[in-house]
Phi, psi and omega in degrees: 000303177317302176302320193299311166317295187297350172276306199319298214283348183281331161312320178320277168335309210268306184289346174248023153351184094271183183285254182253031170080009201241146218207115186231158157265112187261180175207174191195112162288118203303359150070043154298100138294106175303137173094318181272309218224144180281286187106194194272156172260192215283332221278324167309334179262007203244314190262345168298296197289334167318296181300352190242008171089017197224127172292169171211117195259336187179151191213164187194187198237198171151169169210161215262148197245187204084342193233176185279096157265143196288135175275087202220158173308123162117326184262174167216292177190174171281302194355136174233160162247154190223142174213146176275135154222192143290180203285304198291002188252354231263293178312324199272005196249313154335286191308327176274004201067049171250161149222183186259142184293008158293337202256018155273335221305153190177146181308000150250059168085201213280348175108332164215151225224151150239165160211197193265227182215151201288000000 
C-alpha cells in the first residue's frame, strides 16, 4: 500500500510538471482611470502573455499598497493584475510591461495586497 501511494504521488507530480518547476508572480497595471475606465481584467492581461507565448497558471487582481493615491478624474489608480508564470519566462513578460511583484516588496511587506476581481 505505502508503494503504491509513493507511485501515485510520484506520477502525480510529474503530470503537473512546468517548463522548470520554478513558478514567479509578475503584476501589470490594469490601466484603470478613475471615473472613466474600468481597464483590463485579469483574463485580459492573462491572455497578453498566452499570446506572446508565456503560460498562466493562475491570475488574480490586488493593488499595490503604501503608496498615496489622490482621489481625482482623470488619474489613475494602483489596481494591478498579478499572474503566476514561469521563472523562465520572466524577461519575455518584462517585454510586454509585466514585472515581477518582488520588486513591490518594502519594509512593511510585500507592497501589495489582493483582492478580488471585478
Amino acid at each position: 500500500m505505502k508503494i503504491l501511494f509513493i507511485i501515485t504521488m510520484a506520477i502525480s507530480m510529474v503530470a503537473c510538471d512546468n517548463t522548470d518547476g520554478n513558478l514567479v508572480s509578475v503584476y501589470i497595471d490594469d490601466g484603470a482611470i478613475q471615473c472613466e475606465s474600468t481597464g483590463l481584467s485579469e483574463k485580459q492581461t492573462a491572455q497578453n502573455l498566452i499570446e506572446y507565448g508565456v503560460d498562466v497558471f493562475e491570475s488574480s487582481c490586488g493593488y499595490i499598497s503604501g503608496i498615496a493615491i489622490a482621489a481625482q478624474c482623470g488619474l489613475g489608480d494602483s489596481n494591478i493584475n498579478i499572474h503566476l508564470i514561469n521563472a523562465d519566462k520572466v524577461v519575455e513578460a518584462q517585454n510586454l510591461g509585466y514585472e515581477p511583484v518582488s520588486i513591490l516588496k518594502n519594509d512593511e511587506g510585500l507592497g501589495y495586497e489582493t483582492i478580488e476581481c471585478q
